[in-house]
C-alpha positions as CSV (number, residue, x, y, z in Angstrom):
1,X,0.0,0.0,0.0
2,X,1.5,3.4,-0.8
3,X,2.3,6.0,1.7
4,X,1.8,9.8,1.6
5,X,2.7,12.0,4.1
6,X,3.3,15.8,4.5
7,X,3.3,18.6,7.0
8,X,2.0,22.5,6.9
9,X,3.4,24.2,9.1
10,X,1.3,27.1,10.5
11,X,-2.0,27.4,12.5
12,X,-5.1,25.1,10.9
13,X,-8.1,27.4,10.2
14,X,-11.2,26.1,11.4
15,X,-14.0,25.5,8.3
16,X,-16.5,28.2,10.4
17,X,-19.9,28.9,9.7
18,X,-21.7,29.5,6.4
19,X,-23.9,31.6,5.4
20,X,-26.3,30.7,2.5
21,X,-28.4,33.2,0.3
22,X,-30.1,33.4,-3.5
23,X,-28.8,35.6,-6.3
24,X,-30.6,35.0,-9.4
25,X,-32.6,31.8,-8.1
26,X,-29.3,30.3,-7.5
27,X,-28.2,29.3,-3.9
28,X,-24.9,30.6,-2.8
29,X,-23.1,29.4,-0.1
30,X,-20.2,31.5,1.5
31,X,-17.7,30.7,4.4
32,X,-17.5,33.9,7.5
33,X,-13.7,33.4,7.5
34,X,-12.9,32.9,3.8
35,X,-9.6,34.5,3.4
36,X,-7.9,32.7,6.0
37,X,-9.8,29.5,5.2
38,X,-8.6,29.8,1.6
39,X,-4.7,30.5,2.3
40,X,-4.8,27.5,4.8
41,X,-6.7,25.0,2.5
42,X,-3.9,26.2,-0.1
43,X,-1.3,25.2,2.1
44,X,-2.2,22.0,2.4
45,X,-2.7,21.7,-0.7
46,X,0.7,22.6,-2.0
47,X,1.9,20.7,0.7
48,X,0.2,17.3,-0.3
49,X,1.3,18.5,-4.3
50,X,4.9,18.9,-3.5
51,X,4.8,15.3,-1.7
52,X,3.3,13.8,-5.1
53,X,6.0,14.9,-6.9
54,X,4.3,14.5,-10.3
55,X,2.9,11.9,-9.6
56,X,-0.7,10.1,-10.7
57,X,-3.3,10.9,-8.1
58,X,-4.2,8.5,-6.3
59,X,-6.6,6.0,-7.6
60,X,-8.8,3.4,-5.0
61,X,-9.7,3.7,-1.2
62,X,-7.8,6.1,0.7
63,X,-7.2,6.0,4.7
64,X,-6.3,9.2,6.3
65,X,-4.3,10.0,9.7
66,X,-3.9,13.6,11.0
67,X,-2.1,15.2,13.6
68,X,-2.5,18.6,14.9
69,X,0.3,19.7,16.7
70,X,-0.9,22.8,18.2
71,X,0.6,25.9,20.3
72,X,0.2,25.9,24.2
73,X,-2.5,28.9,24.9
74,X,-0.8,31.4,26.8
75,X,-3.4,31.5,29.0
């Protein structure tokens, strides 16, 4: 079974609320804390892409392990 496994360094960005409306009888869903969502989800994005190397995506079932390694809160 083949292996993949990177790190991002930073702190992970919670996914937040959502907020849902209609523009032009379409629904639209938007995230409250989308511009630090989006930077983090790019992260591990490039993270995972630089791990691939080129290579195929992956193809069948998939298990995944994370580990958060967060800051102590200073209080």
């Amino acid at each position: 079974m083949r292996s993949l496994a990177f790190t991002v360094f930073g702190d992970p960005v919670p996914q937040g609320s959502k907020r849902a409306f209609v523009v032009k009888n379409r629904a639209v869903v938007v995230d409250d804390n989308k511009a630090k969502l989006r930077t983090w989800r790019s992260e591990v994005v490039a993270a995972a892409q630089v791990e691939l190397n080129g290579d195929a995506p992956i193809d069948g079932p998939v298990k995944v392990s994370v580990f958060f390694y967060l800051r102590q809160p200073k209080r």
